[in-house]
C-alpha positions as CSV (number, residue, x, y, z in Angstrom):
1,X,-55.7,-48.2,-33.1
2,X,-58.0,-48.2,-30.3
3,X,-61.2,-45.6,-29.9
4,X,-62.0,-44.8,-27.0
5,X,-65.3,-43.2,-26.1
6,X,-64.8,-41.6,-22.5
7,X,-61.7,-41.4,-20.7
8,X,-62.9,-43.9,-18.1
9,X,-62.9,-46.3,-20.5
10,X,-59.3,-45.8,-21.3
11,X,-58.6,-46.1,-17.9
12,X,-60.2,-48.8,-17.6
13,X,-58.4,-50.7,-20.3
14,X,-55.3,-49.9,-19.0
15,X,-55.9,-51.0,-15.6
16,X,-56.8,-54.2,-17.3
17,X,-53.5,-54.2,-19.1
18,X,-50.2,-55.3,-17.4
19,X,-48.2,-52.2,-16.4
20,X,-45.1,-53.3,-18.9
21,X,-47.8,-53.5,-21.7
22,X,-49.8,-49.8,-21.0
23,X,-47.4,-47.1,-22.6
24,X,-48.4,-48.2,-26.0
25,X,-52.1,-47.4,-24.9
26,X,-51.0,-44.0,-23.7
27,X,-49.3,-43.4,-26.8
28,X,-52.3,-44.5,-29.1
29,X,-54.6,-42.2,-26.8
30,X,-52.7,-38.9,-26.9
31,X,-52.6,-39.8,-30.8
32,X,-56.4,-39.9,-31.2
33,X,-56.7,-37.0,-28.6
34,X,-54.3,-34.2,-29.2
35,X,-56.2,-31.5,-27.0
36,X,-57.2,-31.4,-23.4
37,X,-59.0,-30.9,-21.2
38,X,-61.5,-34.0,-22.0
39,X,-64.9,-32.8,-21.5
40,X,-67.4,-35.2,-20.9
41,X,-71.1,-33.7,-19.4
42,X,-69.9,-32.1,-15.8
43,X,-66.8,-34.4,-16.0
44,X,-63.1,-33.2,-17.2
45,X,-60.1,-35.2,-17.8
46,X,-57.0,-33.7,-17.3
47,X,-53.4,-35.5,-18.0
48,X,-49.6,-34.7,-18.2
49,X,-47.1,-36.3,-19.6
50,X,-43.2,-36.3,-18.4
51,X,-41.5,-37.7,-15.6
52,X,-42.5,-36.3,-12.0
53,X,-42.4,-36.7,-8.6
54,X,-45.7,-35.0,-8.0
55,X,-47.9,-33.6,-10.0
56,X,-51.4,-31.5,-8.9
57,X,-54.4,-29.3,-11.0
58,X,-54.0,-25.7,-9.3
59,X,-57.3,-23.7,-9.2
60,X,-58.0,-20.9,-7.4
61,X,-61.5,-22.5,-6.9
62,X,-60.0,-25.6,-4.8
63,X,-60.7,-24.5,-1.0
64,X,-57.9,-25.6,0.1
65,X,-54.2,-24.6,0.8
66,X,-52.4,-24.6,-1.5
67,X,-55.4,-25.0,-3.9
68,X,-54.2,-28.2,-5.2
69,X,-55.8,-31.5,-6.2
70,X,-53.2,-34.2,-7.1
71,X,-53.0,-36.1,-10.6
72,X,-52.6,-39.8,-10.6
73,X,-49.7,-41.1,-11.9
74,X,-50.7,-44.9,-14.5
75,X,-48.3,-47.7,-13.1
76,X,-45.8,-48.6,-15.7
77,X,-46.3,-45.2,-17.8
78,X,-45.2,-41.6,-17.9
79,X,-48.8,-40.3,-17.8
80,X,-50.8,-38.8,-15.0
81,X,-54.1,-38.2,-14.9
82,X,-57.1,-36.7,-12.8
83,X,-60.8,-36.2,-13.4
84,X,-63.0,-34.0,-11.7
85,X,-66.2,-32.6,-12.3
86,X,-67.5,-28.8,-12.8
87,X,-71.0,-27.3,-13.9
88,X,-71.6,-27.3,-17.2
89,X,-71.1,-24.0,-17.8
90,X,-67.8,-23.6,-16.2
91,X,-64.5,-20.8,-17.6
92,X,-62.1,-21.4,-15.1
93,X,-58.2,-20.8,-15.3
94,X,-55.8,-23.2,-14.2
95,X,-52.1,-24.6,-14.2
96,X,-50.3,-27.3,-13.7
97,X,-48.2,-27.6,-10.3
98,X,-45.1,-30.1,-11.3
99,X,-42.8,-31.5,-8.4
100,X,-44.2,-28.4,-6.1
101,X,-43.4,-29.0,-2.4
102,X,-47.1,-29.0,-1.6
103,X,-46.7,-26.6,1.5
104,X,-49.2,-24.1,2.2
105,X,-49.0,-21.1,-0.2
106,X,-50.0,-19.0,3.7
107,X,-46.6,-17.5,4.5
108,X,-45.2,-18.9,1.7
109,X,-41.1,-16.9,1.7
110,X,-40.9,-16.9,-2.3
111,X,-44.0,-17.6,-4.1
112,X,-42.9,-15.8,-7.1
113,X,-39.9,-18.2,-7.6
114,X,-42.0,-21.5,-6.3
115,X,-44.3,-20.2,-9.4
116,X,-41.8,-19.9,-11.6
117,X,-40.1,-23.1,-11.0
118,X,-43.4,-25.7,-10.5
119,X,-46.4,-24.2,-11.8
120,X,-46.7,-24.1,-15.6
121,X,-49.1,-24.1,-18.5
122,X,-51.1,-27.3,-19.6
123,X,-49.3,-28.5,-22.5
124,X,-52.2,-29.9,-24.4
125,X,-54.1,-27.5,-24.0
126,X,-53.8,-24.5,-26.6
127,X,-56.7,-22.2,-25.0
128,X,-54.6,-19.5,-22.7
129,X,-54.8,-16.0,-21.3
130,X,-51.2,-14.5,-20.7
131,X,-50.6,-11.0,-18.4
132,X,-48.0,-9.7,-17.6
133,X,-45.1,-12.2,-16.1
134,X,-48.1,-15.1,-16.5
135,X,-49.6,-17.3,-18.6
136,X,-52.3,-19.6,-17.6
137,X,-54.5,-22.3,-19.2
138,X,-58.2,-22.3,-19.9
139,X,-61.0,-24.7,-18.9
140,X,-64.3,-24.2,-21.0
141,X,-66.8,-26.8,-19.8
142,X,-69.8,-27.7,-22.8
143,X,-72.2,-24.8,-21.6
144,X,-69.5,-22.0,-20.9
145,X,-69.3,-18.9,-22.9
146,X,-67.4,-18.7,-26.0
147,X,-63.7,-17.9,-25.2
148,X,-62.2,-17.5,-28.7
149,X,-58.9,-15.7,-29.7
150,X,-60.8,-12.2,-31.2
151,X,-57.7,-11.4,-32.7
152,X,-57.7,-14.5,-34.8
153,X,-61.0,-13.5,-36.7
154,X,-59.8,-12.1,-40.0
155,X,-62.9,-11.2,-42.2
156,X,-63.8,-8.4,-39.5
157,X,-63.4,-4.6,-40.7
158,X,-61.1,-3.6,-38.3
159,X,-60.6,-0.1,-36.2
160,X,-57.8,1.7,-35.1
161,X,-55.7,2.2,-32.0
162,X,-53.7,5.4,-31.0
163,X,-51.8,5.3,-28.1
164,X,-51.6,8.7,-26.1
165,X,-49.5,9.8,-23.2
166,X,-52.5,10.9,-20.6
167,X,-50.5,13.4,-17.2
168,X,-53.0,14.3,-14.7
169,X,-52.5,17.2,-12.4
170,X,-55.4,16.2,-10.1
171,X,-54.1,12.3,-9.6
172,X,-50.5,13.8,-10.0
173,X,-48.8,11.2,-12.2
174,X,-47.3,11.9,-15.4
175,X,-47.0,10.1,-19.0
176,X,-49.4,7.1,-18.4
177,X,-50.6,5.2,-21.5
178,X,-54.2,5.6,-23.1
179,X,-55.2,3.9,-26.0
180,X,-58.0,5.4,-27.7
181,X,-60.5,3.0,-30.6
182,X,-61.8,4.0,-33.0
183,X,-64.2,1.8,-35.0
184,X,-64.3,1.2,-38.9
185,X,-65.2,4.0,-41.0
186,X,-64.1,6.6,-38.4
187,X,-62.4,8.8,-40.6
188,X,-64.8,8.5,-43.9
189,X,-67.4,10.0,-41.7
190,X,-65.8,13.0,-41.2
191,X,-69.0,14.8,-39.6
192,X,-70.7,11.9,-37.3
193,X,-69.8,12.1,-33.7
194,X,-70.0,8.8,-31.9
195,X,-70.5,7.7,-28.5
196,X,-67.8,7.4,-26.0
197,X,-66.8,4.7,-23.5
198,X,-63.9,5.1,-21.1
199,X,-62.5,2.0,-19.7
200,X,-59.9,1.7,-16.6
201,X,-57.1,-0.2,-16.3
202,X,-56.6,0.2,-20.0
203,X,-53.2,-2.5,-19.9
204,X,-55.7,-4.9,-19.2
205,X,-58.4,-3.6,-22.0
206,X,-56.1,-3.3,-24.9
207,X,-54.3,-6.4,-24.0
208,X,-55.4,-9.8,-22.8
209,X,-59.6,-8.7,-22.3
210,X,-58.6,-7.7,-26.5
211,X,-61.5,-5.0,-26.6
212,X,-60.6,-3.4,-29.4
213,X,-61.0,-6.9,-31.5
214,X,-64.3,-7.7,-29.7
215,X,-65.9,-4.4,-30.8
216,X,-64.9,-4.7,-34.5
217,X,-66.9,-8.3,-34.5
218,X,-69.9,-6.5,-32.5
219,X,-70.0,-3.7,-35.0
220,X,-69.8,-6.0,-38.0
221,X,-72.3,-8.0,-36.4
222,X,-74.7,-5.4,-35.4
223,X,-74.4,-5.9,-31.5
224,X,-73.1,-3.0,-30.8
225,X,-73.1,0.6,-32.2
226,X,-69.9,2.3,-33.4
227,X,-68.3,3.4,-30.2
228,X,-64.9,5.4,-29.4
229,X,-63.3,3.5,-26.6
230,X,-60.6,5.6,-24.6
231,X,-58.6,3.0,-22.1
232,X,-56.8,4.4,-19.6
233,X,-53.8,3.1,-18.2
234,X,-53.7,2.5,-14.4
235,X,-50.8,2.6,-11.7
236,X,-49.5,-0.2,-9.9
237,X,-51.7,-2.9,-8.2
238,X,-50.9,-1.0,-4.9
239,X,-52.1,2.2,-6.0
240,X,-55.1,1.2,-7.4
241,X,-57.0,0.9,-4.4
242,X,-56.3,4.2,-3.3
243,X,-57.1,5.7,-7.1
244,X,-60.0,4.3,-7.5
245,X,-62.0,3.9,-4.3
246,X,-64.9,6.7,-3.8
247,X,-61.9,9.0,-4.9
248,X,-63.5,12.4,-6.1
249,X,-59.9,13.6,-7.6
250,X,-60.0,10.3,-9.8
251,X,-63.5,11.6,-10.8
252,X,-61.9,14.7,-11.2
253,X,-59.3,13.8,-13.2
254,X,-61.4,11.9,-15.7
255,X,-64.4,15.0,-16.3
256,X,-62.0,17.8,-16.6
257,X,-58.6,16.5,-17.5
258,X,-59.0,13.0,-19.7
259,X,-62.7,14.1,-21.5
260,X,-60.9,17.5,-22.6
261,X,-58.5,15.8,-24.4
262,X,-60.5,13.2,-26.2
263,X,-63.1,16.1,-27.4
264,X,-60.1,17.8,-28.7
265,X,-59.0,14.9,-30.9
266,X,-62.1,13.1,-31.7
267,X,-65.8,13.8,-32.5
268,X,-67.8,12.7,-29.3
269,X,-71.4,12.9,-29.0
270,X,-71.2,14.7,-25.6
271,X,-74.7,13.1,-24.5
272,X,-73.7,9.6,-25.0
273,X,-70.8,8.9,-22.7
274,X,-69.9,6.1,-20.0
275,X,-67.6,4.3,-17.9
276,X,-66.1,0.9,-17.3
277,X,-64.6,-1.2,-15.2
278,X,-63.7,-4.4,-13.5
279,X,-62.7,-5.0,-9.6
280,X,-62.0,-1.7,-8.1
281,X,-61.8,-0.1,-11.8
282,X,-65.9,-1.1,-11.5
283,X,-65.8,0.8,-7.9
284,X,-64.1,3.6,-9.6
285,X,-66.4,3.7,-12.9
286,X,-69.8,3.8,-10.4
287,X,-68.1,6.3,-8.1
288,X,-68.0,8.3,-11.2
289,X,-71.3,7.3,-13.0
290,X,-73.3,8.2,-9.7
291,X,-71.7,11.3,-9.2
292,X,-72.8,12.4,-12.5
293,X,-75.2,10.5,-14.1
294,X,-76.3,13.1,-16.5
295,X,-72.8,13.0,-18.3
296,X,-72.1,9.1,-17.4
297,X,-75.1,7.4,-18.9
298,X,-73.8,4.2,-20.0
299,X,-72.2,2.0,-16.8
300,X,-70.1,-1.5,-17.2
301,X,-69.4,-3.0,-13.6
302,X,-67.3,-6.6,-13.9
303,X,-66.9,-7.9,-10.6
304,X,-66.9,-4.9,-8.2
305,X,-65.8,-5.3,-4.8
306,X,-68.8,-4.3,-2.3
307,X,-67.9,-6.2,0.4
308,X,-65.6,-7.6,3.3
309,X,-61.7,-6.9,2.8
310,X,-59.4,-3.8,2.2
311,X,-61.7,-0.5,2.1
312,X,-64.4,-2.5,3.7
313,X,-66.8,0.5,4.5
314,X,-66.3,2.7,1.4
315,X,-67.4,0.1,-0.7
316,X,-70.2,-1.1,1.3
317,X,-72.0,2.3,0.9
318,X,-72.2,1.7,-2.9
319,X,-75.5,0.0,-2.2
320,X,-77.0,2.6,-0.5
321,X,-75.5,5.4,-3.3
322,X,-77.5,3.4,-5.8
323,X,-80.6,2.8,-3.7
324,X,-80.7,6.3,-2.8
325,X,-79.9,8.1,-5.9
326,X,-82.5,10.2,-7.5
327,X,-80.7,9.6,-10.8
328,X,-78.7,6.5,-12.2
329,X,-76.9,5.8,-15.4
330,X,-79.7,4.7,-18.3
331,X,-77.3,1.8,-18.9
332,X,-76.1,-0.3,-16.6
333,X,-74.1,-3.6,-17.0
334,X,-72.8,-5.8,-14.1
335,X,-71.7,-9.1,-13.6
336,X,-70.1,-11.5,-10.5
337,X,-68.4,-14.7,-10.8
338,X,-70.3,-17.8,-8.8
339,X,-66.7,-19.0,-7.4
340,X,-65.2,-14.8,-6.4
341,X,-64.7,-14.6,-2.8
342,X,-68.6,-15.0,-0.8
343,X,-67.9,-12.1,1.3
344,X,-66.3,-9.4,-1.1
345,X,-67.7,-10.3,-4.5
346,X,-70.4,-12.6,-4.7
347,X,-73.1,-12.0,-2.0
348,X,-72.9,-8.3,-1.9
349,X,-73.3,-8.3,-5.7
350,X,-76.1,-10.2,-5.7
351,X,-77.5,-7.5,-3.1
352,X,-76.6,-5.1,-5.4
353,X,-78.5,-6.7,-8.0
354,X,-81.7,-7.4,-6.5
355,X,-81.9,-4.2,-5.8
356,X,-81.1,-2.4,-9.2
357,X,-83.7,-5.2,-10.6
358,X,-86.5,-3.8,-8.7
359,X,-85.9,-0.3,-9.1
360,X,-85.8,-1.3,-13.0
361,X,-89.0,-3.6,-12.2
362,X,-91.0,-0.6,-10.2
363,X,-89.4,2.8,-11.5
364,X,-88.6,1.9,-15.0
365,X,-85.7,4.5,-15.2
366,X,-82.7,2.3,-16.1
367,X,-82.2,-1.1,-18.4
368,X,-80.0,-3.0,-16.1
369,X,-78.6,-6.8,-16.8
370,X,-76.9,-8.6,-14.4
371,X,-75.2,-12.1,-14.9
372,X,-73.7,-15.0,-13.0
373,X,-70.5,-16.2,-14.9
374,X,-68.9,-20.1,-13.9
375,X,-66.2,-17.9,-12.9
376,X,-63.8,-17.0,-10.2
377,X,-62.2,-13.7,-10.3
378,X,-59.9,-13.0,-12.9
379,X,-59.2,-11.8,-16.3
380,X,-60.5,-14.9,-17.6
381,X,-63.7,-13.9,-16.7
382,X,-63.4,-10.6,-17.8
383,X,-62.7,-11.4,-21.0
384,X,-65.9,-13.6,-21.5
385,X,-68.5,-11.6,-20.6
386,X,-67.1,-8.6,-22.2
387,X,-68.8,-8.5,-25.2
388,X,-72.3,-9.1,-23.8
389,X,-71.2,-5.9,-21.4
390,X,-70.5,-4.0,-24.5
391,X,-73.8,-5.0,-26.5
392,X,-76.1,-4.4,-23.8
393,X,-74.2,-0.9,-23.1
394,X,-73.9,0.5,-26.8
395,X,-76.6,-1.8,-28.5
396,X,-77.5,-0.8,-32.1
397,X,-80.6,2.1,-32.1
398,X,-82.9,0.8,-34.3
């Protein structure tokens, strides 16, 4: 059986090789390699295997519409085949568009049913991240952060989850979920209260971010102290703007309806309490944090939304309510991806983050970390920085 040391050599072999003569070579290759992508330095193979008219890598960070870049289809074979290269420390998500028309996804009648039809999984690939209605496939590039199944890892003490029904007379829904952590040992301690840490958009939390699993390894680890984590369920994509965005009833809501409810069923140690987020649940976790920073100490912001787009203005003004704030969250966590929209993500929280650096750097008043993920925006991302949000948050007291 042949070896091949980089893809490009195989390629090259079977260039070399009369196209009547190359589907053996295909067949030894996907033998010796059984998972893709092939990572090589900044360079990633990616193949597919079947019969096709078309076949194209879908990325969100292609600029182009649709954000497609075709695979090549090897004369003589049923394999296709692209490389492309990344930075080396790359998590991006990405499917595979099969026999897709190739029109612009702008105006696009049905996208729903074009995606369910043409755009799928990779096959070879067994690193994935499913939501609700979609699973995609993972690229992790040499350098990237770990991206491991947390659920998987079955020496850690684990905690326990107890799912509420949360109604809220201020935000006037009823019945919404929140799932509420509780980490190892919770109930033989019968008289240690423990910090508290609400996170929104709790569907996301408890499912495919898997928090409660990536606090039981950073509690058996040390990372991270012992924390009660209450996730709150949110409404529907549409709604969430409105809920969430400078929205003093959502505040509201979460000091004197959802933190009376998890002081009456758990012990919380009322002086160590924070908030997290990610998009506008980030815009909705600061709006919070800076109105009260004396009972929001701790702060996790994953890819807020500070710039250009719906809401524009409101969220603009977040810098200034940080710079002008007498008093911030002790804690405070935020990250951006490099490949998140310039003009909504990326520039204005790197604005943001210059200037929470110097007033750590000059006042001294809050322990701040920021960090640029090989990211675009998405739950992929999410997911992987998570746990160093969490450790820097709720690190161990020593």
């Amino acid at each position: 059986m042949p070896v091949w040391n980089s893809f490009l050599h195989f390629v090259q072999q079977a260039q070399q090789t009369p196209p009547d003569q190359r589907q053996p070579l295909v067949d030894e290759l996907l033998q010796q390699r059984t998972t893709w992508p092939w990572v090589e330095g900044r360079r990633a193979a990616f193949v597919y295997v079947g019969p096709a008219q078309r076949v194209a890598l879908n990325m969100d960070t292609f600029e182009t519409d649709p954000p497609f870049m075709p695979l090549v289809p090897l004369e003589g074979t049923n394999l296709w085949y692209l490389q492309v290269d990344f930075e080396r420390d790359d998590l991006l998500d990405y499917l595979l568009a099969v026999d897709d028309p190739m029109t612009p996804l702008k105006g696009e009648a049905n996208l729903l049913a074009r995606i369910q039809q043409h755009w799928r999984v990779d096959a070879r690939n067994p690193r994935r991240i499913s939501t609700t209605g979609l699973e995609t496939s993972i690229l992790r590039m040499g350098e990237a952060r770990p991206f491991p199944d947390w659920s998987t890892m079955t020496r850690v003490p684990r905690g326990t989850v107890t799912e509420h029904d949360f109604s809220s007379v201020q935000m006037g829904f009823t019945d919404r979920k929140l799932w509420v952590y509780t980490p190892p040992g919770y109930d033989a301690a019968p008289d240690r209260e423990y910090p508290l840490l609400v996170l929104l958009d709790g569907q996301w939390m408890i499912g495919p971010l898997q928090v409660p699993f990536i606090a039981d390894a950073l509690i058996k680890h040390g990372r991270m102290q012992p924390v009660i984590i209450a996730m709150k369920q949110s409404g529907s994509q549409a709604d969430r703007l409105k809920d969430y965005v400078s929205n003093d009833r959502h505040y509201a809501a979460i000091l004197t309806e959802l933190l009376p409810l998890l002081q009456t069923e758990y012990r919380i140690d009322p002086v160590n309490m924070g908030l997290g987020g990610a998009d506008v649940g980030a815009i909705a976790a600061a709006h919070a944090a800076l109105k009260n920073p004396a009972v929001f100490s701790h702060l996790i912001m994953m890819s807020p939304p500070l710039g250009k787009g719906a809401a524009r203005q409101q969220l603009a003004d977040y810098a200034t309510r940080f710079k002008e704030s007498r008093h911030l969250p002790r804690k405070i966590f935020q990250s951006v991806g490099r490949y998140e929209t310039p003009g909504r993500f990326y520039k204005p929280g790197l604005a943001l983050a210059d200037l929470l650096q110097q007033r750590q750097e000059h006042r001294g008043d809050i322990d701040y970390r920021f960090v640029v993920l090989g990211s675009g925006h998405g739950l992929v991302a999410f997911r992987s920085i998570l746990p160093e949000a969490l450790a820097h948050t709720f690190p161990v007291e020593v």
